[in-house]
C-alpha positions as CSV (number, residue, x, y, z in Angstrom):
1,X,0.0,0.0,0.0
2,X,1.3,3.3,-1.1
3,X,2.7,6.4,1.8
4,X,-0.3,8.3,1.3
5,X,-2.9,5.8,0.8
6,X,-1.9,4.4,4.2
7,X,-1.8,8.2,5.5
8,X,-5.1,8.7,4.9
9,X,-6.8,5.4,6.0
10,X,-4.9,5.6,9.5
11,X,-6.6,9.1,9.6
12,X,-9.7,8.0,8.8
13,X,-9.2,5.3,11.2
14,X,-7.6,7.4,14.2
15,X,-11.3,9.9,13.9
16,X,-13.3,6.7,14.4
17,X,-11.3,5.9,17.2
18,X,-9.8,3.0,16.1
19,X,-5.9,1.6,15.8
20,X,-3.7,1.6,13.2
21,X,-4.5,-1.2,9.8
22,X,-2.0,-3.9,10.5
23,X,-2.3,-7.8,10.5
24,X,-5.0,-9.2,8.7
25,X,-7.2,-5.8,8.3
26,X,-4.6,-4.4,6.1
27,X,-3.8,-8.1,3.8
28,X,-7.7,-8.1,3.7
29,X,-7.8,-4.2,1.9
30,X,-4.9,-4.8,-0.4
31,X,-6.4,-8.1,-1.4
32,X,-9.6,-5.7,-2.1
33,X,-7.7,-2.7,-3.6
34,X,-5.3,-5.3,-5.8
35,X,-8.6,-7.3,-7.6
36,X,-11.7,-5.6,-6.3
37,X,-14.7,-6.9,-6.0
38,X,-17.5,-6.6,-9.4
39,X,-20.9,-5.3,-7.8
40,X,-24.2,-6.1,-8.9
41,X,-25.3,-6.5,-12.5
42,X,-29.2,-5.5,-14.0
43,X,-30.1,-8.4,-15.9
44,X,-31.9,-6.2,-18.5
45,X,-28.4,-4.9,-19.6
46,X,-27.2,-8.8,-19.8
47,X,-27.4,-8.6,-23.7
48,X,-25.5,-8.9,-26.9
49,X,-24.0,-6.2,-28.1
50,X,-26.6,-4.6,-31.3
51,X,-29.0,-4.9,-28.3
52,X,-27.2,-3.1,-25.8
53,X,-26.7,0.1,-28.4
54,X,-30.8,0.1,-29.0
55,X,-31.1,0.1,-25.1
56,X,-28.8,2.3,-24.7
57,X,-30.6,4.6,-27.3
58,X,-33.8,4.0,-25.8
59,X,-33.1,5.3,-22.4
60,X,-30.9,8.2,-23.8
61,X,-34.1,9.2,-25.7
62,X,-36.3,8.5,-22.6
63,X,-34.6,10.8,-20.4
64,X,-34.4,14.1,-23.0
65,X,-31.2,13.3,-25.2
66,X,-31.8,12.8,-29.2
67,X,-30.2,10.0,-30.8
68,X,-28.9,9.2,-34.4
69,X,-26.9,6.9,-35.8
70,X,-24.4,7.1,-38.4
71,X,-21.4,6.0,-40.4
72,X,-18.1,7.3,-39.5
73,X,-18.1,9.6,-42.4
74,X,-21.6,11.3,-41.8
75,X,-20.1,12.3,-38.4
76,X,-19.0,16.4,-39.9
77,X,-22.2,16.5,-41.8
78,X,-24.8,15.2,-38.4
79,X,-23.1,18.1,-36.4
80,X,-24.0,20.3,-38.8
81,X,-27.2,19.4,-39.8
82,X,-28.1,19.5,-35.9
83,X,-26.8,23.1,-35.3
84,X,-29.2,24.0,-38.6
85,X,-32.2,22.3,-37.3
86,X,-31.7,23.8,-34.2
87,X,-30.8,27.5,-35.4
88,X,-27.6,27.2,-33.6
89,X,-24.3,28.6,-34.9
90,X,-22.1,27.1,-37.0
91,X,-19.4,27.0,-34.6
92,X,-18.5,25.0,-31.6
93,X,-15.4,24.0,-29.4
94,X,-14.5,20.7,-30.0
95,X,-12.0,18.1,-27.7
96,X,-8.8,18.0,-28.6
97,X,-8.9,14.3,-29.3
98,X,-7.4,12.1,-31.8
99,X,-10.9,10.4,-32.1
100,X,-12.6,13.4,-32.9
101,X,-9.6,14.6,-35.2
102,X,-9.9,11.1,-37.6
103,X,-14.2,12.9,-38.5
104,X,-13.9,14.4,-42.1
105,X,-14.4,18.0,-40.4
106,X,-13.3,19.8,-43.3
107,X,-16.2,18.9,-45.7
108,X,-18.3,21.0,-43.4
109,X,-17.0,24.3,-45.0
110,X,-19.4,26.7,-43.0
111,X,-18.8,24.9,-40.0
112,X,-15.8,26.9,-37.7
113,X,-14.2,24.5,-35.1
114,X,-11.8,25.3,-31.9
115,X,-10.3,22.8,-30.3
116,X,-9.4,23.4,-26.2
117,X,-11.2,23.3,-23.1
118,X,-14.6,24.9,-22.9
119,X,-15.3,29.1,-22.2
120,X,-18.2,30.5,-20.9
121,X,-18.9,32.0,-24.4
122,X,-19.3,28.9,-26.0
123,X,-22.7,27.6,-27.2
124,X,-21.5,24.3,-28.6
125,X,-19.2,21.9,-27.2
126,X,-18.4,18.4,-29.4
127,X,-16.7,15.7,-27.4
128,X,-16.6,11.8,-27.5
129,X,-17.0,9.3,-24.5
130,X,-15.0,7.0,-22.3
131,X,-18.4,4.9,-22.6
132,X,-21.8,4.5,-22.2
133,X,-24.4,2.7,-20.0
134,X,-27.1,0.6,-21.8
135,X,-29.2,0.0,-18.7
136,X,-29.7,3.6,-18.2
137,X,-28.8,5.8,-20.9
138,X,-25.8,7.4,-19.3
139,X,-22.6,8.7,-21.2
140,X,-19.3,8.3,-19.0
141,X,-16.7,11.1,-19.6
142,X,-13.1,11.0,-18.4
143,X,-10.7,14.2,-17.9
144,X,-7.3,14.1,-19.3
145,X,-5.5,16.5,-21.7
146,X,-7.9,15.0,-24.5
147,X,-11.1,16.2,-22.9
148,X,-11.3,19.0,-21.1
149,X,-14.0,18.6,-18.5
150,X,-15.4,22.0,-19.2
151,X,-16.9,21.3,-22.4
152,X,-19.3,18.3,-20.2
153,X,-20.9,21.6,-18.2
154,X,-20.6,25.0,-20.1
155,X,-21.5,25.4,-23.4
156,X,-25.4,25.0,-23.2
157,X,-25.5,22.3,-26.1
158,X,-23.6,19.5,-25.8
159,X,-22.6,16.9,-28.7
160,X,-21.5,13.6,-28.2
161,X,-19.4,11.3,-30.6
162,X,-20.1,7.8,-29.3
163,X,-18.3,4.7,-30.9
164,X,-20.5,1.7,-30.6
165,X,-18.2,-0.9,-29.4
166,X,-18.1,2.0,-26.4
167,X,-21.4,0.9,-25.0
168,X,-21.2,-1.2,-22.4
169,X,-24.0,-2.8,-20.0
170,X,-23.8,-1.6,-17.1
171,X,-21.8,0.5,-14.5
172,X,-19.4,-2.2,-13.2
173,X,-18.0,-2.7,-16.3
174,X,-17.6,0.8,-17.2
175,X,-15.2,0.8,-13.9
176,X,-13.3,-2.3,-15.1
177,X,-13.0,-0.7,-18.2
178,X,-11.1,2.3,-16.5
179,X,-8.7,0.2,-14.2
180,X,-7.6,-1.5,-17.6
181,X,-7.2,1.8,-19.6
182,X,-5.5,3.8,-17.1
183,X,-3.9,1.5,-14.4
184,X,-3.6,1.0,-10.7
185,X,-3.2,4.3,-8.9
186,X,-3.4,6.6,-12.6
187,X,-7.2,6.7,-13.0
188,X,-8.5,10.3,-14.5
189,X,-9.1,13.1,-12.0
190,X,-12.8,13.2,-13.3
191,X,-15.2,10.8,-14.1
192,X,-18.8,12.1,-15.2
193,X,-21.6,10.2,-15.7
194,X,-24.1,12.0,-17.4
195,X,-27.8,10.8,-18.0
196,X,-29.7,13.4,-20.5
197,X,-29.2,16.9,-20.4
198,X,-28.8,18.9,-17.1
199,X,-32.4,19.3,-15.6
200,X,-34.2,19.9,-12.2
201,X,-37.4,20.0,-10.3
202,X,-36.8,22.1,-7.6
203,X,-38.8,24.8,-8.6
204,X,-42.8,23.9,-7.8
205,X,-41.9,20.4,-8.9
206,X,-41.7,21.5,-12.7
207,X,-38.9,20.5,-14.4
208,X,-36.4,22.7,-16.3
209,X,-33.7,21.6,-18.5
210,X,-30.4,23.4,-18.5
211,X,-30.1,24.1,-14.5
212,X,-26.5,23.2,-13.9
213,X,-25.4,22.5,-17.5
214,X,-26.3,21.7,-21.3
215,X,-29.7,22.1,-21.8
216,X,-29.9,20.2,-25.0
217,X,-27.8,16.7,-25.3
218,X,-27.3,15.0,-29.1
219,X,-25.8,12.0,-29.5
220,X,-23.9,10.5,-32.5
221,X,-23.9,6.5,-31.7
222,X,-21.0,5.5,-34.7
223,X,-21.5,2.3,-36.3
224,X,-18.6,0.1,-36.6
């Protein structure tokens, strides 16, 4: 066990008036920390995968997102068609991703692209996904250098590039899934699951998109 992860459970142990991890308390948390433990599955997510994407697209639907899917090369020409249906500009601030950068974004000539984290003058932010959650519609977004976490919460419209063979069943695997990308003790700073656009019902129980984020969420499921 690592200096500070020790630090910081003996602290946590010390406030609950307890002694310090030794003996077979501390083999029993590395055992836990070195191959931890899967949690619970949802059966309806138990499926192959063409029928994970159309439940993934169901629930994204169901809770206020749009769908469509496309080949890789109608990527460029979806994001603009969007903004048009939409009345949006023809400009957004895109991840600075090698993903997004392969997308034939020069065949959009009216469309005006900058790639870097999100301001609060943006409208339109374009970003892929770590993954996505069949069971429940959720898109899973991991900070790094490659996406900015800004462009999850400031632009008011937010466009998501989602590979297929990214959708996963359920939540366990999406943590599996980051232990195997980014390695024991390395994981992102920020992981964001995100379920639909930002809403609440606070307010006399009505409920208002765009309270705390995007107000509008389109997804791009790529087939493969």
């Amino acid at each position: 066990m690592s200096e500070a992860r020790s630090q910081i459970l003996d602290g946590i142990r010390r406030s609950l008036k307890r002694g310090p991890l030794s003996g077979d308390a501390l083999k029993a948390v590395e055992a836990r920390l070195a191959e931890p433990p899967r949690g619970p599955a949802v059966a309806r997510a138990a499926l192959a995968q063409p029928d994970k994407v159309a439940l993934f697209c169901q629930w994204a639907e169901a809770n206020n997102a749009t769908v469509v899917r496309v080949a890789p090369a109608e990527v460029a020409a979806e994001v603009s068609a969007y903004l048009a249906r939409n009345n949006l500009p023809a400009e957004a601030v895109i991840a600075p991703s090698p993903q997004l950068a392969g997308y034939d974004w020069s065949s959009q000539k009216m469309l005006s692209l900058r790639r870097g984290r999100g301001e609060g003058s943006d409208h339109v932010s374009i970003t892929g996904a770590f993954a996505a959650i069949a069971e429940t519609g959720t898109v899973v977004m991991a900070s790094g250098p490659e996406h900015p976490v800004t462009l999850n919460l400031l632009p008011d419209t937010h466009i998501v590039v989602l590979r297929e063979s990214d959708i996963v069943g359920g939540y366990e695997e999406v943590w599996q899934r980051l232990r195997a990308r980014y390695g024991k003790d390395r994981m992102p700073r920020t992981v964001n699951t995100i379920t639909g656009p930002s809403r609440t019902g606070d307010i006399e129980q009505a409920m208002e998109l765009g309270a705390h984020g995007p107000r509008r969420m389109h997804v791009l499921v790529v087939r493969e």
